[in-house]
C-alpha positions in Angstrom: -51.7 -19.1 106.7 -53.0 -20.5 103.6 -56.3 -19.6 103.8 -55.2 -15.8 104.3 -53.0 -16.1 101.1 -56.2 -17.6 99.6 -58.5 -14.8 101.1 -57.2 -11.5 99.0 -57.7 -8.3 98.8 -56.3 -6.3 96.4 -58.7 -5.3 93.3 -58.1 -5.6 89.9 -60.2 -4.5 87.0 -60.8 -7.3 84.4 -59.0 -7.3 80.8 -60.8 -5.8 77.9 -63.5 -7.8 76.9 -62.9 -10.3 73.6 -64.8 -8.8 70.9 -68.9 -9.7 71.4 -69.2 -11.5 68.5 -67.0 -14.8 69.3 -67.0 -14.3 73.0 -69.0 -17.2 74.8 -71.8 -15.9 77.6 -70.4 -16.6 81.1 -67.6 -18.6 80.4 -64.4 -17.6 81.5 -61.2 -19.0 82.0 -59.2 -18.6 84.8 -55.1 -19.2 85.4 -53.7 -18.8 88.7 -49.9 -18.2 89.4 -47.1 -20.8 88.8 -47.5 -21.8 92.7 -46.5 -24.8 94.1 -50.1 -25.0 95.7 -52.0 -23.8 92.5 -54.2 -26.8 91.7 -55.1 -27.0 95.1 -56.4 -23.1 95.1 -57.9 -24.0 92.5 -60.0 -26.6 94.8 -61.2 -24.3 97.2 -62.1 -21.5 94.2 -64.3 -24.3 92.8 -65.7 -24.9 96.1 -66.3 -21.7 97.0 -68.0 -20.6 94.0 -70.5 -23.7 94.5 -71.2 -21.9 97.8 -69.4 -25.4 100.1 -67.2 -23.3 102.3 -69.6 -21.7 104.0 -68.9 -18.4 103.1 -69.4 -17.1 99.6 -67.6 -14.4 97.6 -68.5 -15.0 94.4 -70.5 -17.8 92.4 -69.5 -19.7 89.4 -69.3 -23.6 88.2 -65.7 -25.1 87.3 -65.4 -26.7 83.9 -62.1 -28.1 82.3 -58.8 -27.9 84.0 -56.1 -27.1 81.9 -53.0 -26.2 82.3 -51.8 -28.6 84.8 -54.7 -27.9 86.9 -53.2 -24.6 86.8 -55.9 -23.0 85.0 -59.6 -23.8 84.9 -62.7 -23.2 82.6 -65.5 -21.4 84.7 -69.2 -20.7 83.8 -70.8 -18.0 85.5 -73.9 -16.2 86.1 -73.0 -13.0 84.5 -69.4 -10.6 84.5 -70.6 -9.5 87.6 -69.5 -12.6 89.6 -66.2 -12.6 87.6 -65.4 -9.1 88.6 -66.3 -10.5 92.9 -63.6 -13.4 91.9 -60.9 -11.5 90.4 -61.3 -8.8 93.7 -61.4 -11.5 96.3 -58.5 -13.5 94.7 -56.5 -10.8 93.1 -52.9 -12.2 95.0 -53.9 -15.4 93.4 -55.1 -14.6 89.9 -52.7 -13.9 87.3 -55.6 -13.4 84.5 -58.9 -13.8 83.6 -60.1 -14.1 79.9 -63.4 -14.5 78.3 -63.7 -18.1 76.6 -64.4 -17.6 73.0 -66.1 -19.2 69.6 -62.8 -21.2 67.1 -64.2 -21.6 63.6 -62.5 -22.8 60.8 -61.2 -20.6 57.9 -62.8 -22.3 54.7 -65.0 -21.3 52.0 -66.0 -23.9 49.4 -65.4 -24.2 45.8 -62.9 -26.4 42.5 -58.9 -27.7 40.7 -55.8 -29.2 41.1 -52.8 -26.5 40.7 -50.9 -25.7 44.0 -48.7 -28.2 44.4 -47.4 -27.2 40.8 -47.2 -23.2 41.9 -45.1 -23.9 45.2 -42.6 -26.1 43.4 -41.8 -23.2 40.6 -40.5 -19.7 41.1 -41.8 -18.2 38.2 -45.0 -19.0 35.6 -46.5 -20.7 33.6 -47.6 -23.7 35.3 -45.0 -27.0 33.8 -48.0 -29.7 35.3 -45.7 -31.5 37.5 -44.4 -31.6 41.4 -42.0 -33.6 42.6 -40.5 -33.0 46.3 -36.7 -33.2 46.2 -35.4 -36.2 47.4 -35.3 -36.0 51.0 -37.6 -33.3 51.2 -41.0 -35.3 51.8 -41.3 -34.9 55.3 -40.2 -38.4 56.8 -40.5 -39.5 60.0 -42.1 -35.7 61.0 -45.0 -35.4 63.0 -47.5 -33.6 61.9 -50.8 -32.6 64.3 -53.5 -31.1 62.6 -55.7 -29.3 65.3 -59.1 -29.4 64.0 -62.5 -31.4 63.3 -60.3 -34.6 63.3 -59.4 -36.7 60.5 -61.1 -39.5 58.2 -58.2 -42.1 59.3 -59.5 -44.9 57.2 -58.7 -42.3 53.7 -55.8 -43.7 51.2 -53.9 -40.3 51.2 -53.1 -41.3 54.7 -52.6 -45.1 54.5 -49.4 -46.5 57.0 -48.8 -42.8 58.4 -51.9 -42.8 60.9 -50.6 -42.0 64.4 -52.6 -41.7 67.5 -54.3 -38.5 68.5 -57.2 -37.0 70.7 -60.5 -35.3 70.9 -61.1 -33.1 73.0 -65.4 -32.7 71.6 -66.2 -36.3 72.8 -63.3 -36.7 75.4 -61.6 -39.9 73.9 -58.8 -41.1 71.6 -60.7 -41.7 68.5 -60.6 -38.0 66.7 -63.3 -39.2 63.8 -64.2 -36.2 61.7 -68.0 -35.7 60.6 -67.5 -32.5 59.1 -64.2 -32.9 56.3 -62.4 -29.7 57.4 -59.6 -31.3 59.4 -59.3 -34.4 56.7 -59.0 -31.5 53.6 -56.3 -29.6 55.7 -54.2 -33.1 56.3 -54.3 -34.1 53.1 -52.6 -30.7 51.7 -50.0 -31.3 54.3 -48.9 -34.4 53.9 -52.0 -36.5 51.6 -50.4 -39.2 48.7 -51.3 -37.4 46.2 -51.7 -33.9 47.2 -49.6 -32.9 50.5 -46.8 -31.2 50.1 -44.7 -33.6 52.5 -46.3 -37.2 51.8 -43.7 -39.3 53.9 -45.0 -37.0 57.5 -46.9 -39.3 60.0 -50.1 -38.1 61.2 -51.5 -37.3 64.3 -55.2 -36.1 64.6 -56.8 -33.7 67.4 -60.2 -32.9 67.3 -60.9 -29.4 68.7 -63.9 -28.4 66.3 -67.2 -29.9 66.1 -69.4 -31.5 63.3 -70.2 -27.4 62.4 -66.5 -26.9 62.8 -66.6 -24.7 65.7 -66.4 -25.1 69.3 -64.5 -23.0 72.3 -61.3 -21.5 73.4 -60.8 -23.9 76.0 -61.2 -27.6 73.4 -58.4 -25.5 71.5 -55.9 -25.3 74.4 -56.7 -29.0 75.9 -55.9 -30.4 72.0 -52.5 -28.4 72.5 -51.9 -29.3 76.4 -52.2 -32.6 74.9 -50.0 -32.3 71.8 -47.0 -30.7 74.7 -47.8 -33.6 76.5 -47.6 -36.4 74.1 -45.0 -35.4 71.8 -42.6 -34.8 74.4 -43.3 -38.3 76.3 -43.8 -40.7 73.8 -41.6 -38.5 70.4 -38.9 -36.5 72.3 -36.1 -34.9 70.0 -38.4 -35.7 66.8 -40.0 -33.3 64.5 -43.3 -32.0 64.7 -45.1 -29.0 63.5 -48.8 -28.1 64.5 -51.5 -26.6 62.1 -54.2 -24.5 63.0 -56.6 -23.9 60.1 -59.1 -22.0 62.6 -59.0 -19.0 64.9 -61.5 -16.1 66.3 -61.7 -12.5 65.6 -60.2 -10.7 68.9 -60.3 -7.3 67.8 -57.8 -4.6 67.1 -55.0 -4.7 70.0 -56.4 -7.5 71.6 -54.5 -11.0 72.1 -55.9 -14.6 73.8 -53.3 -14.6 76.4 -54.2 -18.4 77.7 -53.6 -19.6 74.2 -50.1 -17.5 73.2 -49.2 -19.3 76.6 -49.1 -22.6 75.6 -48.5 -21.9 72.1 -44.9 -20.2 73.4 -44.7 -23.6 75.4 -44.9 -25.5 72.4 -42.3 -23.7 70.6 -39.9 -23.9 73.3 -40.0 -27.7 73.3 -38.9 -27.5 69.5 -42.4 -27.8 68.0 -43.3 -25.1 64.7 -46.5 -23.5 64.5 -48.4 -22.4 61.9 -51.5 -20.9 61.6 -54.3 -19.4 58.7 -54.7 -15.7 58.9 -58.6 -15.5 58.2 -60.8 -14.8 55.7 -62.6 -11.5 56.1 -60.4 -9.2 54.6 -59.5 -7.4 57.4 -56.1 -7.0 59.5 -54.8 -10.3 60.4 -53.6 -9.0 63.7 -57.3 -8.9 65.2 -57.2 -12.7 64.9 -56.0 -15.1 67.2 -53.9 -17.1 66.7 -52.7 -15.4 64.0 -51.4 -12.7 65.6 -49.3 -14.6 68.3 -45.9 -13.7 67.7 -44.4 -17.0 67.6 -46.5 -18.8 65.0 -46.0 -18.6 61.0 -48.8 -16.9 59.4 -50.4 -17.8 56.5 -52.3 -15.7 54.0 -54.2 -16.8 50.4 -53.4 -16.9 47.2 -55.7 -17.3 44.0 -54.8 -19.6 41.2 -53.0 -18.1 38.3 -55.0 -15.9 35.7 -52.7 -15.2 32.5 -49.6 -15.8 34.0 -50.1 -13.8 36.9 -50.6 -14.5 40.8 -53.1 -12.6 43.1 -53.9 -12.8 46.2 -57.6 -14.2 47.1 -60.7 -12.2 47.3 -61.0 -13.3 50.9 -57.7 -13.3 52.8 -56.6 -11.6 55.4 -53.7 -9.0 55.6 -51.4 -7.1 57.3 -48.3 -6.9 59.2 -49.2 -10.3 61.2 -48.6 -12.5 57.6 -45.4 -13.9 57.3 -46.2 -15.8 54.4 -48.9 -16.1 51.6 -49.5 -19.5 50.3 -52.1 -21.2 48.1 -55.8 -21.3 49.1 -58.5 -21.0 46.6 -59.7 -23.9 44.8 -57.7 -26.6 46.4 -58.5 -30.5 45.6 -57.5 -32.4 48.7 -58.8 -35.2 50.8 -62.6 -35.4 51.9 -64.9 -37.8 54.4 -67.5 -39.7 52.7 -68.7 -43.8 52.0 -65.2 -44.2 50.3 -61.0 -44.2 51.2 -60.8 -41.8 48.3 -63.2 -39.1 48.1 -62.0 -35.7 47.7 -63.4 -32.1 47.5 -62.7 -29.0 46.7 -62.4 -26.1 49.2 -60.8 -22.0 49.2 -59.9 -20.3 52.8 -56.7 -20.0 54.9 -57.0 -22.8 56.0 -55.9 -24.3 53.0 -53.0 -22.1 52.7 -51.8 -22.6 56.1 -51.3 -26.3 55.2 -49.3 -25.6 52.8 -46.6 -24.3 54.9 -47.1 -26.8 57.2 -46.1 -29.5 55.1 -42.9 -27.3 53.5 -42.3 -26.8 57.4 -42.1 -30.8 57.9 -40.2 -30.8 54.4 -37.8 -28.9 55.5 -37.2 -30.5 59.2 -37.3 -34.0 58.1 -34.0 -33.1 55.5 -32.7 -31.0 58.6 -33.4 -33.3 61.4 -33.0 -31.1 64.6 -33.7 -28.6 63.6 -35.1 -25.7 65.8 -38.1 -23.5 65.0 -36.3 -20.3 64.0 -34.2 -22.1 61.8 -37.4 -24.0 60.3 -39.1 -20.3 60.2 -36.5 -18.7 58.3 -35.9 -21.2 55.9 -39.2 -21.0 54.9 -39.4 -17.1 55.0 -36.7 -16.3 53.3 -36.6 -18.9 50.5 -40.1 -18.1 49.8 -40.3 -16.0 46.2 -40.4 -11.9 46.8 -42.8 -9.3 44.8 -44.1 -12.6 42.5 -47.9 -11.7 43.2 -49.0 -9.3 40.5 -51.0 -6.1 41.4 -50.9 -6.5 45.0 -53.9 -4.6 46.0 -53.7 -6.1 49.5 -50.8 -3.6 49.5 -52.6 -0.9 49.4 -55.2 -1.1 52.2 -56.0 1.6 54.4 -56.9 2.2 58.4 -57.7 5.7 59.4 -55.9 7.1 56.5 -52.4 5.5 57.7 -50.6 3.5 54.9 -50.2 0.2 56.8 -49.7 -2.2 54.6 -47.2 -1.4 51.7 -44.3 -1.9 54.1 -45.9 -4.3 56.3 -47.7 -7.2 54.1 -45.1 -9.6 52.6 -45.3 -10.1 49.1 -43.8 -13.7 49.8 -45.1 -16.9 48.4 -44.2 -20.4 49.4 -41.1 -21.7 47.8 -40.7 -25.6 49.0 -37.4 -26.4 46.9 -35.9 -23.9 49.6 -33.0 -23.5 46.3 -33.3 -21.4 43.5 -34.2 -23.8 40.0 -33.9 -23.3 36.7 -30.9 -20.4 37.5 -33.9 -18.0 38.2 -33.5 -15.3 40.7 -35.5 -14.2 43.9 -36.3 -10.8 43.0 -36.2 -7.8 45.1 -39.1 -6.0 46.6 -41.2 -3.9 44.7 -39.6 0.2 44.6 -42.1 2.5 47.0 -44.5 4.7 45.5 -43.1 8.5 43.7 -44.4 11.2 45.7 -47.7 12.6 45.3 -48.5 15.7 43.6 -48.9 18.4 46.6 -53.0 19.7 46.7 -53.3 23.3 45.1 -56.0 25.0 42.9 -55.3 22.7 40.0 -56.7 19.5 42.4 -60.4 17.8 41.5 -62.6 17.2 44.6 -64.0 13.7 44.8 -66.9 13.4 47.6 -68.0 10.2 48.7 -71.3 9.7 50.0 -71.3 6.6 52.6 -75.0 5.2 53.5 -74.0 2.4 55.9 -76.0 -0.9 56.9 -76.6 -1.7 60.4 -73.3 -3.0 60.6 -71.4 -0.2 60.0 -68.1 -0.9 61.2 -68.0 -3.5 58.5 -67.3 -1.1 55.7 -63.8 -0.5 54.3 -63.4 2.1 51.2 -60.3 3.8 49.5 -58.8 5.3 46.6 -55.8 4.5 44.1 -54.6 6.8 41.6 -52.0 6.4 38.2 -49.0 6.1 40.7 -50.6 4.2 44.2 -52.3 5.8 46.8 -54.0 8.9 46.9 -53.1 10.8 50.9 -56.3 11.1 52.9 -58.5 8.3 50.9 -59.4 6.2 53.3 -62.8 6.0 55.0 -65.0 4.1 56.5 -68.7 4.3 57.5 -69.1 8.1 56.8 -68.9 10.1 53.6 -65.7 12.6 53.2 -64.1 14.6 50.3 -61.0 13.8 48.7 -58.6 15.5 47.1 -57.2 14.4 43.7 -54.2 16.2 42.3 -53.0 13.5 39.3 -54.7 13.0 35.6 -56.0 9.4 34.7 -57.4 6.2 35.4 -58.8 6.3 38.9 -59.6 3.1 41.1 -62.4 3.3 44.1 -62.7 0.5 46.1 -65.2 -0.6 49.0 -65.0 -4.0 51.2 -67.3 -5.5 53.7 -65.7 -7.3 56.0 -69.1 -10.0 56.7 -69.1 -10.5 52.8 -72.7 -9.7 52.4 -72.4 -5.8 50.8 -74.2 -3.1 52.5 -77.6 -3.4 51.5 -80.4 -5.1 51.3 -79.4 -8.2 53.9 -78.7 -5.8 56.6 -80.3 -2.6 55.6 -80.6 -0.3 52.8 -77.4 0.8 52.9 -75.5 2.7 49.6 -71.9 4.7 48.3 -72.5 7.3 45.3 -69.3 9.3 43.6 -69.3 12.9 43.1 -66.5 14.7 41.2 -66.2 18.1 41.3 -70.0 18.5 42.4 -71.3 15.6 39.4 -72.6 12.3 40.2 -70.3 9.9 38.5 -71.2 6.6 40.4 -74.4 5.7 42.2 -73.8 1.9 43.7 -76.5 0.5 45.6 -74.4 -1.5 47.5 -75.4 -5.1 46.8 -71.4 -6.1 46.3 -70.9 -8.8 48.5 -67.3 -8.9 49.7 -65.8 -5.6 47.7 -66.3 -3.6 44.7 -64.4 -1.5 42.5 -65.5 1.6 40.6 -62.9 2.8 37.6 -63.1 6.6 36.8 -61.0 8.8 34.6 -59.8 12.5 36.2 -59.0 14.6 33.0 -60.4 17.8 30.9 -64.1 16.4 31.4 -66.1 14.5 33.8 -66.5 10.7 33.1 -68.8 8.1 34.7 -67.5 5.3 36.5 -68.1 1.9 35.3 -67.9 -0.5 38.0 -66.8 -4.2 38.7 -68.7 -6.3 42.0 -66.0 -9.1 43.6 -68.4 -11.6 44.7 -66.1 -14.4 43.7 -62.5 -13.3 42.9 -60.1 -10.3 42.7 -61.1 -8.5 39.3 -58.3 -7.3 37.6 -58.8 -4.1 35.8 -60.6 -4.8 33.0 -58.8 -5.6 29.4 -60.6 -2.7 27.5 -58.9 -0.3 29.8 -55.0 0.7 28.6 -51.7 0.2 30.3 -51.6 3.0 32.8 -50.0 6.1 30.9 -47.4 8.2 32.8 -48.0 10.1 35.9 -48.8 13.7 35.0 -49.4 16.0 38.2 -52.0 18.0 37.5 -50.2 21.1 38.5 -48.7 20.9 34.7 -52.0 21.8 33.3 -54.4 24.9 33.3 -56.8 24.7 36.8 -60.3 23.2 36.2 -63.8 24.2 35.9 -66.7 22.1 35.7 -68.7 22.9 32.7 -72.5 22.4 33.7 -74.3 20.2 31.0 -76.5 22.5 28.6 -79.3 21.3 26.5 -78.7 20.1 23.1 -79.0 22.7 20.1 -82.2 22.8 18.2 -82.8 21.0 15.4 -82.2 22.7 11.8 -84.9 24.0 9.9 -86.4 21.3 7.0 -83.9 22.3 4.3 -86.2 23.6 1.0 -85.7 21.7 -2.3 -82.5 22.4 -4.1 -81.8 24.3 -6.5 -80.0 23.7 -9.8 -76.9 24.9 -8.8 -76.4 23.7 -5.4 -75.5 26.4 -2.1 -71.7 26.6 -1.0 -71.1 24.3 1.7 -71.2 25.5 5.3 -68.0 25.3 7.2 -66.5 21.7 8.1 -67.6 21.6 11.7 -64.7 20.2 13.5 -65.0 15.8 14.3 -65.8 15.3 17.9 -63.1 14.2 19.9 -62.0 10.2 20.1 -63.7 8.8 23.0 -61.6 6.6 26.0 -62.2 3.2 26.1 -64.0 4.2 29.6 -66.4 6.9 27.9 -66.8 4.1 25.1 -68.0 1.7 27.5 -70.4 4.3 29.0 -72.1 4.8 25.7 -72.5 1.1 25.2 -73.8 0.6 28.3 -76.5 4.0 28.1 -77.6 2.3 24.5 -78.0 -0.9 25.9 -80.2 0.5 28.4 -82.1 2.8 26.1 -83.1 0.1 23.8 -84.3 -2.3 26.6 -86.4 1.1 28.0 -88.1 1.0 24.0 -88.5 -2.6 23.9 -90.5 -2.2 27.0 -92.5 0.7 26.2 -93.7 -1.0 23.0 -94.9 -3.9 25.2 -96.5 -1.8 27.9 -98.2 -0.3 25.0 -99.4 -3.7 23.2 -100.9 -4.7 26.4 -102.7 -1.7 27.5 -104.1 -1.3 24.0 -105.7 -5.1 24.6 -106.4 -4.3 27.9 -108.3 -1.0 27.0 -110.1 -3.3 24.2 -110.9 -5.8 26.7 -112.9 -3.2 28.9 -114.6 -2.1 26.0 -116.2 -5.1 25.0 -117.0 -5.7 28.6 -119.0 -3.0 29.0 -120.4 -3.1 25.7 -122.2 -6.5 26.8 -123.1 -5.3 29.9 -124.9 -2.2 28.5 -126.5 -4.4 26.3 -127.8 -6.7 28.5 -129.5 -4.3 31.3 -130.5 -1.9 28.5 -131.4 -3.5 25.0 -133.4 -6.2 25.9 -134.3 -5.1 29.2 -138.7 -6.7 29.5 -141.0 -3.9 29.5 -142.8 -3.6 33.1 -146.2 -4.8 33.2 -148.2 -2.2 34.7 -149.5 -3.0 38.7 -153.1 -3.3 37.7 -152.5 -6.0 35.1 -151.1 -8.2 37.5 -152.3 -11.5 38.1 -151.2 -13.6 41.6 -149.0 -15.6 39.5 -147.1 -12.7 38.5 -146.5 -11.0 41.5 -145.5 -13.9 43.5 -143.0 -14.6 40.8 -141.9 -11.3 41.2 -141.4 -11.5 45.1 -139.2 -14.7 44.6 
């Protein structure tokens, strides 16, 4: 009877595979279902795909068992064998998913100013942070999933709990890389957590390169359900997850929402960093299970204003945007207080992790959705300036203006200071409707080999422009508002679309003249700034390898919207060649001629066509300094040559020794002639 519910027949296809890139060759992990007699089945599927039944469906070698022993890590062959399993054990399989790569989400960099921005609604910096009282996280647990912690560091000292590793299989989760010890000491660190009263709990999932596989991940949070609810039950905890995998659009880890909805229901909060490739947070596990709090970034404060970073992740997966470039924290090294320095999501994520454990250990008992809400909505609305991230595209659908939060972290969970959360930002006015008065804007795409990588679209004066979003190919746009325009291209692997990867390149064409001609060197994004008027201007352009640019400060405050369909339709005016210079005026005479009609002053140039010129002069002058160089060296060049033919010439010619005729010849000559 058992071995004809083992033996099944009824096919199933396998899921949809985890995007190439972070899936790991033949390794798969299986979960039968919730049956009393699962870990055995699980046995005989081991058995069996090491060929010790003595029959053979399919061929594989078990791994980790997770789950209970009601899932297991499998290494196979190829897909092929997979496919054999999931037929022959269909009544027995509730899924199958490809194991995949965790990294971290961390860039490097430099400053201390966080703390100060999440204790304050509104800026300028006032250089201090002080948790309320009650507020610093007490007697919380805190677990931070990652390459383990430097236990022996002050920020931690008299708070170090026990904790795991799941790389080298023991109880000791020493990091070697610094990635877990930066993320603890934003959480709860002395000097710069948010909750410094939290105990901590390492779990080493990542390795010494900070990555490692889907299946370390979910053992450090079996063992976390485990644990806490043994050895802590009824007391706080929240988890933070600094690392994750791109999935892909649509696609979830189903192995890993499973025990992450396990941890939740035992009272444990989640949180976890949203990426940083600037690309929808929802391809990203496990930022886009539904039951964690996502984190995105924001940059430090430039002239009283936030931003959000250069890198982060967006989309309708954030719930929260948080601190995350330049972040001084806690670092491994040959002493208890080194620190470093270090931008990502994973520094942001912390962040909330430590206002989570705030807020629990002032509320003890808490429950997750009241821990999640307090955080949500005390956080600060429609404080971060400019909020491009707002104004992303997919397939020409507005997905974000409506869908990102503008939220950031608020750990006072109280309004200070008698200042107000403001309201969200009001929509965008209606665009202009396309007619004859409308400008055409083509842009020419030349992708890398990684096409899919590329992200471009267009703002106008009032937001977006309908229909000006593309990708990897070149379209037209139409623009039917006057002023100052905004293009803007992205690559998601940060490394532009040339040169690295292949020559790839983006040029602007408005109304059938070149504008812009980018070669496509812009690391993570660039933006182009044109003006759509009475004439045609260039585009001056600004490369984000390192930040957010703002627009820059020689370009005015945006003037009022006018639709373009209150002015007279458009026609380009081809360039013509300059008017010939006037005739050599003769001498004058006594009484001098009448003077020729005022011509009329050219028109005041815009700060963009002013910035053109500058740039064109620049250029011209560095084109005569070289050709006076070039000259000056070919002229000593061509001198060079002169002289050395010169003494050539005069050495096989001039003083060239007359022949002595054959017949006068002695035997002394002619043998000194052979040699």
């Amino acid at each position: 009877m058992f071995m004809g519910s083992w033996i099944g027949t009824r096919a199933k296809e396998l899921p949809p595979p985890i995007h190439d890139t972070v899936a790991v060759d033949n390794k798969w992990i299986i979960k039968l279902k919730n049956q009393e007699d699962a870990s055995d089945k699980i046995g005989l599927m081991c058995a069996e795909a090491l060929g010790e039944l003595g029959y053979q469906r399919f061929k594989g070698h078990c791994e980790r068992h997770l789950r209970g022993n009601r899932m297991i890590v499998m290494r196979s062959d190829d897909k092929n064998e997979m496919s054999k399993l999931r037929n022959a054990l269909s009544d027995d399989i509730e899924f199958i998913e490809r194991d995949v790569i965790m990294t971290s989400f961390s860039t490097q960099d430099r400053t201390p100013w966080n703390l100060d921005r999440i204790g304050q609604r509104n800026l300028p910096l006032d250089g201090t942070y002080k948790p309320q009282e009650g507020f610093d996280g007490f007697g919380v647990h805190v677990y931070v999933v990652d390459t383990g912690i430097f236990a022996a560091h002050e920020q931690f000292a008299g708070r170090i709990s026990f904790g795991s590793d799941m790389i080298d299989n023991d109880d000791d989760p020493e990091d070697c890389e610094g990635h877990g010890t930066h993320v603890a000491g934003i959480a709860l660190g002395l000097d710069f957590g948010v909750a410094p009263g939290a105990i901590l709990h390492g779990v080493r999932v990542l390795n010494c390169n900070g990555e490692s596989t889907l299946d370390s991940v979910i053992a450090g949070l079996e063992w976390i359900l485990d644990n806490h609810t043994s050895t802590f039950p009824g007391e706080g905890a929240v988890i933070n997850l600094s690392l994750g995998a791109y999935v892909g659009p649509g696609q979830r880890i189903q192995s890993l929402d499973e025990v992450i909805s396990e941890l939740i229901s035992v009272g444990i909060t989640v949180v976890a960093a949203a990426g940083n490739d600037m690309s929808d947070a929802c391809s990203y596990s496990p930022a886009n299970s539904r039951d964690v709090i996502t984190v995105g970034s924001t940059d430090r404060p430039f002239e009283s204003l936030d931003g959000i970073s250069f890198f982060t992740n967006y989309g309708s997966c954030i719930d929260i945007f948080a601190p995350g470039s330049d972040i001084i924290s806690a670092s491994i090294g040959n002493t208890t207080n080194a620190t470093q320095i270090s931008s990502g999501t994973s520094q942001a994520a912390p962040h909330v992790t430590g206002a989570a454990a705030a807020y629990i250990g002032a509320n003890p008992g808490a429950t997750v959705a009241e821990v999640t809400n307090a955080i949500i909505s005390s956080a600060t609305n429609a404080i971060i300036d400019g909020f491009e991230v707002d104004k992303i595209y997919d397939n020409d659908n507005f997905i974000l203006e409506s869908h990102t939060p503008n939220k950031l972290l608020y750990v006072h969970f109280e309004d200070e200071n008698d200042t107000r959360n403001p309201p969200p930002p009001p929509p965008f006015p209606p665009y202009p409707e396309i007619g004859p008065h409308c400008r055409e804007l083509y842009v020419e795409i030349v992708a890398d080999n990684f096409p899919d990588d590329i992200l471009w679209w267009i703002e106008g004066p009032s937001g977006h422009v309908p229909g000006s979003a593309g990708n990897f190919t070149s379209k037209s746009v139409m623009l039917c508002e006057t002023g100052l325009h905004k293009f803007r291209i992205s690559d998601r692997s940060g490394n532009g679309i040339c040169c690295e990867n292949g020559e790839g390149s983006y040029a602007l064409y408005l109304d059938d003249q070149k504008i812009f001609d980018g070669d496509g060197g812009f690391g993570w994004g660039a933006k182009a700034y044109f003006e759509v008027g009475d004439e045609i201007s260039n585009a001056t352009t600004i490369y984000a390898a390192h930040g957010e640019p703002a627009i820059p400060s020689h370009f005015p405050p945006p003037a009022p919207t006018i639709p373009l369909a209150s002015i007279q339709p458009l026609t380009p005016v081809p360039a013509e060649k300059p008017p010939a210079p006037a005739e050599k005026p003769s001498a004058p005479s006594e009484k001098p001629p009448a003077p020729a009609e005022k011509t009329p002053a050219p028109a005041e140039k815009t700060p963009l066509q002013e910035l053109v010129t500058q740039r064109d002069e620049k250029k011209h002058a560095k084109f005569e300094i070289s050709t006076l160089i070039a000259a000056v060296v070919g002229i000593i060049a061509l001198l060079s040559v002169t002289y050395f033919i010169f003494k050539r010439f005069n050495c096989f010619c001039c003083n060239r020794v007359q022949p002595i005729p054959e017949d006068n010849l002695d035997d002394s000559h002619k043998l000194a002639n052979v040699i």
